[in-house]
C-alpha positions, 0 to 999 in steps of 0.5 A: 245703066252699065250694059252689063247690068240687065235684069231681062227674059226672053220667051220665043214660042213656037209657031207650030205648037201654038198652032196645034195646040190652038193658041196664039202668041199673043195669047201666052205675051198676055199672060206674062204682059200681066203678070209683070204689069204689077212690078217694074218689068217692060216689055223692051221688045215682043216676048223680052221683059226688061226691068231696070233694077238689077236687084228686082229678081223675085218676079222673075224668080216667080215665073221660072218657078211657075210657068213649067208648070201651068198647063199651056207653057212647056207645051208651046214655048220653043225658046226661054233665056233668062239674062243677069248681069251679062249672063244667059241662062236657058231656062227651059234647059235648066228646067229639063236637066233640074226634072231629069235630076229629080226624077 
């Protein structure tokens, strides 16, 4: 695979909120870990999600479209990036900037 051709997410969380909020990182990888356990998606690195087939969007697609609004999520995710052949989206931004908008 061409390094250009990646397929990844990456979900970094906040310490702090995690811990005011009483959950665990773990917790929250766990979530996903599952999700993602039923497609072709690894986790390549703690909270970066790999999959090896540039055309398989639709459970990354899922997530950026339900995560933000599950009860947990935007309350403790710190950093969220999407990566597609070679380009990186922030995708708690483009959520933000997308409500904002729609407001």
């Amino acid at each position: 695979m061409n390094n250009n051709e990646i397929l990844r997410m990456e979900f970094i969380f906040d310490s702090e909120k995690l811990e005011e909020n009483k959950m665990t990182e773990e917790q929250c990888l766990n979530v996903i870990r599952k999700y993602v356990s039923k497609y072709k998606i690894t986790e390549i690195s703690k909270g970066v999600f790999d999959s090896k087939d540039i055309e398989n969007t639709d459970p990354f697609v899922h997530m950026v479209m339900n995560l933000p609004y599950t009860d947990w999520f935007l309350k403790v995710i710190k950093e969220w990036n999407w990566y597609i052949d070679g380009d990186k989206e922030d995708c708690l931004n483009a959520y933000y900037r997308t409500v904002v908008k729609n407001a």
